[in-house]
N, C-alpha and C positions, 0 to 999 in steps of 0.2 A: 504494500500500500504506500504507495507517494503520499509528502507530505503537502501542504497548504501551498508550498510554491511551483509545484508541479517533482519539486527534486524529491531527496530521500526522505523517511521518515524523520521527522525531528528539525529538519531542517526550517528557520525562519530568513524571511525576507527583509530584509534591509531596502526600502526606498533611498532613492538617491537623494533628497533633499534633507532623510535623517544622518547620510553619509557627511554632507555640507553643514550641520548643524554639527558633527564631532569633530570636525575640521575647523569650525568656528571655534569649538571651546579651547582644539587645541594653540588656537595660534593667541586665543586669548590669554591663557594660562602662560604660554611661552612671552607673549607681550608684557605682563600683569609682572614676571621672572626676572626679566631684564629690567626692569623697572626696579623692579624690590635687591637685584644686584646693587644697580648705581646707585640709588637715591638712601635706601634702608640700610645697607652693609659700605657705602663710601667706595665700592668699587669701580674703579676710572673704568670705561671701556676702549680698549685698543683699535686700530685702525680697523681692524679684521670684521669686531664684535658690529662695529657703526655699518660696516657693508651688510651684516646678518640683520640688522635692528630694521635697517631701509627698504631690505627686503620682507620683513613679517608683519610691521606694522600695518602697511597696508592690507594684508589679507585680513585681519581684523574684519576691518571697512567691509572690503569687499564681497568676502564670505559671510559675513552679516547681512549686507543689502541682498545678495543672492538666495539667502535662506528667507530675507524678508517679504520677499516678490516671488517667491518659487522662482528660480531659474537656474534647470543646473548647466544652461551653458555657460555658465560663471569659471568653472572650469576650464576656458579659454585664456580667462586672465590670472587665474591661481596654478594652473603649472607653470608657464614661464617666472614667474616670480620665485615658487616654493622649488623648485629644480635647480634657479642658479642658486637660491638663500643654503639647499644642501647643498652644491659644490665648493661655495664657498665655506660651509662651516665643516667639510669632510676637509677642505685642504686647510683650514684653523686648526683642527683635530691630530692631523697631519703632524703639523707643527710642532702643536704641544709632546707629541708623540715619540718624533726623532731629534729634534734641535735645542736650543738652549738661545737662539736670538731669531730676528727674522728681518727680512729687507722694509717690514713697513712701518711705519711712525708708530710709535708704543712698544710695548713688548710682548708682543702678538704669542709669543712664543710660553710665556710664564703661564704657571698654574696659579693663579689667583682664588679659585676656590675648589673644591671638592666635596660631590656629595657625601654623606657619611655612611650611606646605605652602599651603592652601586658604586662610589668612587669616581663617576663621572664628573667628568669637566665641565664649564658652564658654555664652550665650546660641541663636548658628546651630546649634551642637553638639547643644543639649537639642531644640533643633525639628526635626532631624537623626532624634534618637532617638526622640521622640514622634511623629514620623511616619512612620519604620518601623513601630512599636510599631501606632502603631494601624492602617494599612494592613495586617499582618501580622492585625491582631484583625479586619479587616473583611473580609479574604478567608474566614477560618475561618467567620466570621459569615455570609457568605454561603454557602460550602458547607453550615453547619448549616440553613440555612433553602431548602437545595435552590435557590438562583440560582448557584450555579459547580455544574460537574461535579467 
């Protein structure tokens, strides 16, 4: 016996605009993060962290207005954004990972904090969230172009 979405037993359906609402929360949570870095703990952000911030802040907005109009070709504007925000926070990760300095203004390279759970960097964190973010934007993307059911 298939289950409610035509698939296996057990199986539930995920709409895509409930997909853009977990996509929201998470870029809110990661925007809410960066925020509570600088302004609540005094940590400076490095030249790296301001390319990640200019990238996520907007999905906020945008994954916002998209969930608020139903629109999941929103997804047009949220992978380009959340694809370069993870390149750049995979090659910040990068950094932290094998160096000890980096070619750009600040010290892109330091460990400034760590989770106390997972040990992640506030660096793993944003590749964390821009990888939701855009997995979250490429499932949409595929169901809008008919490859997911």
């Amino acid at each position: 016996m298939a289950g409610e979405t035509g698939g296996p037993p057990g199986e539930v359906a995920i709409d895509s605009r409930s997909l853009l609402v977990l996509a929201t929360l998470v870029a809110t949570v990661a925007t809410a993060g960066s925020l509570w870095f600088s302004l609540g703990l005094g940590l400076v952000p490095c030249e790296l962290c301001w390319y990640q911030r200019v990238l996520m802040y907007p999905l906020v907005v945008v994954l916002g207005v998209g969930v608020a109009e139903s629109r999941p070709a929103v997804w047009r504007t949220v992978l380009p954004l959340a694809v370069s925000g993870l390149v750049v926070a995979a090659y910040h990760s990068y950094l932290q990972a094998t160096t000890v300095a980096c070619g750009f203004e600040g010290d892109c390279a330091a460990v400034l904090w760590r989770a106390p759970v997972a040990g992640l960097t506030i660096p793993n964190l944003s590749l964390v969230a821009f990888g939701l973010v855009a997995g979250l934007g490429g499932v949409v993307a595929a169901r809008e172009r008919g490859l997911l059911g």
